[in-house]
C-alpha positions in Angstrom: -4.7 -88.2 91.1 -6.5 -85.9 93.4 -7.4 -82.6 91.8 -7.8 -79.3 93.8 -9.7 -76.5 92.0 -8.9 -72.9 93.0 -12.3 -71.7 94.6 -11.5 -68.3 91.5 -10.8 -69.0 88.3 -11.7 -69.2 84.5 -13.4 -66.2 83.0 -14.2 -62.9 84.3 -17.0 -60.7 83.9 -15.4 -58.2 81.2 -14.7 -61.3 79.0 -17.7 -63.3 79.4 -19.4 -59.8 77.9 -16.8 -59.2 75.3 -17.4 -62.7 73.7 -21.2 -62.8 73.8 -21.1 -58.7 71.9 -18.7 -60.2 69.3 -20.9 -63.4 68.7 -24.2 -61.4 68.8 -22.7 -59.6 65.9 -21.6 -62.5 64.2 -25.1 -63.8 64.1 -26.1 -60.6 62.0 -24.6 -62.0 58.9 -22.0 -59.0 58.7 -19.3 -59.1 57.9 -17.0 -58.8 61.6 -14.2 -58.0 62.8 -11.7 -57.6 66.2 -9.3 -54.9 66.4 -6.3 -57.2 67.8 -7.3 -60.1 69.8 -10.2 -60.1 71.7 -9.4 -61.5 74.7 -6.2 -63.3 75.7 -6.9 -67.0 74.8 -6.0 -68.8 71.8 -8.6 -71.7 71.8 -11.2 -68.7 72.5 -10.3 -66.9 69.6 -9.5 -69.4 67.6 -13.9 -71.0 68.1 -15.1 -67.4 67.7 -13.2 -67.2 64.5 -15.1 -70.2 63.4 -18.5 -67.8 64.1 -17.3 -65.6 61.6 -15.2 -63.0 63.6 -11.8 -61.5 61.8 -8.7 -60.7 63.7 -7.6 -57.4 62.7 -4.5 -55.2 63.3 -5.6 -52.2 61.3 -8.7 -50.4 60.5 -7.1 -51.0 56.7 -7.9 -54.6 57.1 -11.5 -53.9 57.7 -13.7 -54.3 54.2 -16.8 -52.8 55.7 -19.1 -54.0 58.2 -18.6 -53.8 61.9 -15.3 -53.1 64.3 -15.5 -55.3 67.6 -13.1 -53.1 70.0 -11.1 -55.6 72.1 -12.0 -56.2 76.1 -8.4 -54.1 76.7 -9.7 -51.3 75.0 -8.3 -49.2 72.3 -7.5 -45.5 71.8 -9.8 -43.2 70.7 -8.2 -42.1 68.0 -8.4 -45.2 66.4 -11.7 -45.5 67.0 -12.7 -42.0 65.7 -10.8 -43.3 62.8 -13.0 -46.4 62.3 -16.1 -44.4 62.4 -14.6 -42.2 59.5 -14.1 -45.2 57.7 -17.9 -45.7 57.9 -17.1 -48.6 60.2 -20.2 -49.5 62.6 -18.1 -50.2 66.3 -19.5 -51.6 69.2 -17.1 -51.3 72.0 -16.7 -54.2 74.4 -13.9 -52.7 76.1 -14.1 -54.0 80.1 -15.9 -51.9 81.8 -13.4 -51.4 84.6 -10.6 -50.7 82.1 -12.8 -48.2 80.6 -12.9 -46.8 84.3 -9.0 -47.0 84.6 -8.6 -45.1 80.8 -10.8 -42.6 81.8 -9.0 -41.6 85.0 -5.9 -41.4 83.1 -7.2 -38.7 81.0 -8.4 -37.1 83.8 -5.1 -37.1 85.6 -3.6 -35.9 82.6 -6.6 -33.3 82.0 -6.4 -31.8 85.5 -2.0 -31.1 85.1 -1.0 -34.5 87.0 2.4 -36.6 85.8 0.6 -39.6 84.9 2.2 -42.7 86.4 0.5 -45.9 85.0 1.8 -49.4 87.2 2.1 -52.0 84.5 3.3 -53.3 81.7 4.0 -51.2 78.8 3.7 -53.8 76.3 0.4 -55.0 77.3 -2.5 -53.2 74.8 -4.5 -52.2 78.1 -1.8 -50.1 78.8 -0.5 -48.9 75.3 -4.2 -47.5 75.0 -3.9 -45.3 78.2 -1.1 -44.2 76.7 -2.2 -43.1 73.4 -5.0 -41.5 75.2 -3.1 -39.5 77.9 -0.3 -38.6 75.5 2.6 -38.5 77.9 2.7 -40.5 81.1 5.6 -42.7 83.0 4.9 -46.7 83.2 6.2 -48.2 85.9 6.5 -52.3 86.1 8.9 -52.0 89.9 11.1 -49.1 90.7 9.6 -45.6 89.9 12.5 -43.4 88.1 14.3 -40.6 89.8 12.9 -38.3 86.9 9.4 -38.1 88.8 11.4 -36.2 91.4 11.0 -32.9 89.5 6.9 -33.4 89.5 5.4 -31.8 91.8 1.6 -33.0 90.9 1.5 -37.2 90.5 -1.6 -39.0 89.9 -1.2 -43.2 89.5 -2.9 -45.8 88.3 -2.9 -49.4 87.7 -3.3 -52.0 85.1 -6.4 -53.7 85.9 -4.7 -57.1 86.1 -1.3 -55.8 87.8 -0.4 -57.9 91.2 -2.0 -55.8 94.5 1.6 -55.9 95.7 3.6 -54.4 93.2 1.0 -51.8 93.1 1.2 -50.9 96.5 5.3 -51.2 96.6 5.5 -48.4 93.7 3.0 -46.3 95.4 5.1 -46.9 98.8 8.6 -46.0 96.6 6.5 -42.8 95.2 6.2 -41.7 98.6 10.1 -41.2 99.3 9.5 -38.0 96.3 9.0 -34.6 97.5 5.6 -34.0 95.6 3.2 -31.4 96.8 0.6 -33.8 96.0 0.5 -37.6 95.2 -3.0 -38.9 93.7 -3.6 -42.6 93.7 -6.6 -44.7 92.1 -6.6 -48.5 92.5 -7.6 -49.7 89.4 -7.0 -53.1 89.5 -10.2 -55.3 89.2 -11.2 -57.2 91.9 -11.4 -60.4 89.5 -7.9 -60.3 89.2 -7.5 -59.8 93.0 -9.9 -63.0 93.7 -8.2 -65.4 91.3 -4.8 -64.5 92.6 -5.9 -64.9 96.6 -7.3 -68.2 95.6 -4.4 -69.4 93.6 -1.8 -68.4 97.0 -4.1 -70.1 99.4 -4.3 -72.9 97.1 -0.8 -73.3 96.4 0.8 -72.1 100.2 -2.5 -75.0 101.9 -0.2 -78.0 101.9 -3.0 -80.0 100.0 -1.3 -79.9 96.5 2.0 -81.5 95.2 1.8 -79.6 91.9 0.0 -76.7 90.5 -1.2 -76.3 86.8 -2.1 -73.0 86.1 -4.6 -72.8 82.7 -4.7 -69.7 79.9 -2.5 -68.1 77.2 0.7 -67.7 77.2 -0.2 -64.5 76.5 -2.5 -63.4 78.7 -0.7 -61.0 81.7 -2.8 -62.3 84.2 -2.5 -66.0 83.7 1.1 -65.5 83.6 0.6 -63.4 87.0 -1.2 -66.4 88.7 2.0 -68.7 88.0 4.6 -66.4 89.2 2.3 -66.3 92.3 2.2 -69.9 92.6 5.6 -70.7 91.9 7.2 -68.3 94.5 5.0 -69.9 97.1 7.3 -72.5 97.1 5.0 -75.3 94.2 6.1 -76.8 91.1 4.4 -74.8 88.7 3.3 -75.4 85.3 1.4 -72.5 82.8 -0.2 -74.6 80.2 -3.0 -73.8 77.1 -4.7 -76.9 76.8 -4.7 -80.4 78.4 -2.9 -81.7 75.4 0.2 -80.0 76.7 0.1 -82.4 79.9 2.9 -84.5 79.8 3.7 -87.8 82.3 6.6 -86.4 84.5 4.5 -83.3 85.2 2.5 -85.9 87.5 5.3 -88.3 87.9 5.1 -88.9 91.9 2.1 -86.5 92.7 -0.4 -87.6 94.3 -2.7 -84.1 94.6 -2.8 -81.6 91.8 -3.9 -77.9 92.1 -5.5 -76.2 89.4 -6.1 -72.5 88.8 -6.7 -70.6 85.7 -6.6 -67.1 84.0 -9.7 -64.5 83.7 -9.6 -65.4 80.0 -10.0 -69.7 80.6 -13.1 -70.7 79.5 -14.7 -73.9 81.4 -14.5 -76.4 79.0 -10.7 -76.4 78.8 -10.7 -76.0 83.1 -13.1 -79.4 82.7 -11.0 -81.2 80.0 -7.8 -80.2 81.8 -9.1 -82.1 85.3 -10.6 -84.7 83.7 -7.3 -85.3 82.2 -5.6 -84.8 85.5 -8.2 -87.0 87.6 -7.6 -90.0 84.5 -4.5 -90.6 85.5 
């Protein structure tokens, strides 16, 4: 099997930094903890819980000791309320989300209708939203109730697709606003990974594409959506133990991308798997 690696993939900057914070904390002896997951990957989680560091859902859970904020970010308020707990925090929020947060406020300071492009599930977003207190999410189609704003500012998830971002801001332009704001917010990581995985996957060179991260990790699942509509049999798997004999059966060239949260040694293991066989 000849393997193709995506010239962009595995991890990004914001979560390279966000796991070497949480295991410089774990090295104090503390006792140490993650508000929700701290990045989007399983097997990543699942080593630096074997440094000592606690997955969390509530500043209840915490017994003391130190409050790792996530690389999505949190709302403040929950972090003012960790501090009042007597938590210590050290915030290893991405840096570029921290940028996109902190124009939503803003937007919302300065009397725009907020209008996030994203997923409101994901906690990136659900943090923006805490923050700005009232905004409109948009995943495709803006809703006819912006009509009646006459002040929009938008904004984008830092890992949401370059083209559905600039189809809603294209839709936003058929309202009759007196004055339409617009911030690109989405990280140029995201932008990279997802270039390489379409040139990868439109090049002709590869028979199948394997696309590496958690399944719940937004922009891993981006990347195969991407890949997939390019016209490739696609599979999103965790780990190389999830490769299975008629995913290769009759291929003789494998592509192989991953998410911003993928560290190296499952990329490695995963092609050394593939190039086995």
């Amino acid at each position: 099997m000849h393997v193709i690696r995506a010239d962009k993939s595995g991890f990004c900057f914001g979560v390279k930094r966000a796991i070497e914070m949480a295991r410089q904390q774990c090295e104090t002896g503390k006792r140490v903890y993650s508000l929700g997951p701290l990045i989007h990957n399983p097997q990543v989680i699942e080593r630096l819980r074997e440094d000592g560091l606690t997955v969390i859902d509530s500043p209840d859970e915490a017994e003391g000791g130190t409050v790792v904020i996530r690389s999505h970010g949190a709302p403040t308020s929950l972090i003012a309320e960790l501090r009042a707990r007597g938590l210590e925090v050290v915030d290893a929020t991405c840096p570029l989300v921290k940028r996109a947060q902190e124009r939503a406020v803003a937007l919302a300071r300065d009397g725009y209708a907020v209008v996030i492009v994203g997923d409101p599930r994901h906690p990136e977003v659900r943090a923006m939203l805490a923050d700005v207190g009232e905004a409109t999410v948009v995943e495709e189609e803006p809703p006819a109730t912006l009509a009646s704003a006459k002040r929009v500012g938008v904004i984008a998830q830092t890992t949401q697709a370059p083209e559905s971002f600039r189809h809603v801001v294209h839709r936003l332009l058929d309202f009759d606003f007196d004055e339409l704001r617009v911030y690109n917010t989405i990280c140029q990581a995201t932008v990279d990974r997802q270039r390489a995985a379409l040139d990868l996957a439109g090049s002709g060179d590869v028979d199948v594409m394997f696309v590496l991260g958690g399944r719940n990790s937004a922009n891993t699942g981006r990347l195969a959506q991407l890949c997939l509509a390019a016209g490739v049999p696609t599979y999103h798997l965790e780990t190389p133990d999830e490769l299975t004999d008629d995913m290769t059966a009759g291929r003789r060239s494998a592509g192989v991308t991953a998410g911003a949260s993928t560290p190296d040694w499952i990329i490695n293991a995963f092609v050394a798997a593939l190039e086995s066989r």
